[in-house]
N, C-alpha and C positions, 0 to 999 in steps of 0.2 A: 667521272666525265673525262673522256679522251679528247686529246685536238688535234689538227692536225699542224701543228707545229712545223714551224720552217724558218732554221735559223737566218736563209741568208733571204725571207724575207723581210726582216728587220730591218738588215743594214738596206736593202731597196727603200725602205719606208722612212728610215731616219737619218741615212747618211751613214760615212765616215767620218767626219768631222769630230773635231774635240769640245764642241760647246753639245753642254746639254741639252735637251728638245725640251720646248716646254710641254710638259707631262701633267703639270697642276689643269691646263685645261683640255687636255684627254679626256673624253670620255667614252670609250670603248666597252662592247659587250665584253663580258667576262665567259673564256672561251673553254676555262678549263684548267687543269692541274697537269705541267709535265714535270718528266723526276730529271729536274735539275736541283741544285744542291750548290748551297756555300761552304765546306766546311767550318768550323773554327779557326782553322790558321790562313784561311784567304781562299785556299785551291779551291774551283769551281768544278762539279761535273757535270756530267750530261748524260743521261741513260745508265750512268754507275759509272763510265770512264773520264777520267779529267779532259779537263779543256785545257790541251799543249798549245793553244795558240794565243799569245798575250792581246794580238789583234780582237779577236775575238770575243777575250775575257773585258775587255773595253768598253766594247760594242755594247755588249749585253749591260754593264755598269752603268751605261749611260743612258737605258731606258728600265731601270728600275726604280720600282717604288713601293713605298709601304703603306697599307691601309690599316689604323692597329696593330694586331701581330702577323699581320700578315705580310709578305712581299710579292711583287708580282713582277712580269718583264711587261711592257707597256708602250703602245704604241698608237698610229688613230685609228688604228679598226682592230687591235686584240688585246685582252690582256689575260694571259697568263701565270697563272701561280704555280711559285720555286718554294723549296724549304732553304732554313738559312739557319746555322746551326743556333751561332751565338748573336756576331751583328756580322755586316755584307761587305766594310771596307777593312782592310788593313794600314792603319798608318804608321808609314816607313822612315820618315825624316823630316827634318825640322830646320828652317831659315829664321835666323833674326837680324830686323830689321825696326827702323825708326820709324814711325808714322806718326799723324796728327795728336793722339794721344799718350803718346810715348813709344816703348818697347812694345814690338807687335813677333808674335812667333805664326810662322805661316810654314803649315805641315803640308806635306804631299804622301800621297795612299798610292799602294802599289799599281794601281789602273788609273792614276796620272792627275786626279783630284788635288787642287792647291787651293787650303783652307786655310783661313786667319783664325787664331783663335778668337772670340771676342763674346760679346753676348747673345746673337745668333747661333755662335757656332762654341758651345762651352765646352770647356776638361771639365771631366766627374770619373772619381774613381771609387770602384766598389772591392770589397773584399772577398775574394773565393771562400765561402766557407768550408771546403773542405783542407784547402793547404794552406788559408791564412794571408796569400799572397796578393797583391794588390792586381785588379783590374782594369786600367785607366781606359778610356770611351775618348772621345771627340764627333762633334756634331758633324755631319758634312754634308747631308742635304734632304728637305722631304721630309724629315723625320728620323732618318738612317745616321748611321752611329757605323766610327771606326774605330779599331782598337789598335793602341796605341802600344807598337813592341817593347818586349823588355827594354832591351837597350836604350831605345829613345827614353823611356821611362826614366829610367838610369839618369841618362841626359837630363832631365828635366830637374831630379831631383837635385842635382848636382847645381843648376841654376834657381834652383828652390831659395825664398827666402825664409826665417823662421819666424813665425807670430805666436807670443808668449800669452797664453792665455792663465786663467789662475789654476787651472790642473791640468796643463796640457801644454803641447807644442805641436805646431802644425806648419807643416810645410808647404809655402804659397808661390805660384809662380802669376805673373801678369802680362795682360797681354791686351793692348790695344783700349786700355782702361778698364780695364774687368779682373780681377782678382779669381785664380782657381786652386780651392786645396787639392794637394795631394794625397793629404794623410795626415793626422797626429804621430809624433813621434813614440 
């Protein structure tokens, strides 16, 4: 199914702005499939060539959503289905700070998303089974999942506490009163 696709009717229809559109009550015909693309490491394209424009890569972030495995770009009269390789946010960096339940770590994703960790919004980390390396996710919205760079990972671990189990150690960081492993050691 082809559509007729128009980037810069979106931004008409939801703005520039930096707060999300509420999309939970959207309900838009389903218009179709264009070859847009998330890669794995964040870079978005568009017909096969990337989106050099951060403005842009934004826009589009902020009306996406997932239905099961699916993702789509979403608006009140289209929505559109993208592939996404792995998940659709990258998260770049990490603020700690004191809140009502203690230590709170509030991440920001390369297209401008500032998430608290907490029970809403958990760390879960999975193991690649081909390299053995660790995966770590964070929740950020809708259902949508960012993945959390090495380095910050790094970072995390480094703030890791250890929880001694009777065959194991596991690496636990908190946040905002929610405990999240990283891994056994």
């Amino acid at each position: 199914m082809s559509t007729g696709f128009n980037p810069a009717r979106i931004e008409n229809e939801v703005g520039r702005g930096d707060e999300i559109p509420p999309l939970e009550k959207w309900n838009p015909e389903f218009c179709g499939d264009i070859d847009m693309r998330i890669a794995s490491d964040g870079q978005w394209f568009y017909e096969g060539s990337p989106i050099g424009r951060p403005a842009m890569v934004k826009m589009f972030s902020r009306v996406l959503w997932k239905e099961g495995d699916q993702y789509f770009l979403k608006t009140p009269v289209e929505k559109v289905g993208i592939q996404v390789d792995d998940v659709p946010f990258q998260v770049i960096s990490v603020e700690h700070e004191v809140g009502e339940k203690g230590p709170e770590m509030i991440f920001t994703t390369s297209t401008g998303d500032r998430v608290r960790a907490d029970a809403e919004h958990p760390i879960r980390v999975e193991t690649d089974p081909a390299t053995r390396e660790p995966r770590p996710y964070l929740m950020i919205r809708f259902g949508m999942e960012g993945r959390i760079g090495r380095n910050l990972f790094y970072q995390l671990v480094e703030l890791a506490r250890m929880v001694h189990h009777k065959h194991s150690t596991e690496l636990v960081v908190d946040s905002a009163g929610e405990s999240f492993s990283l891994g056994n050691l």
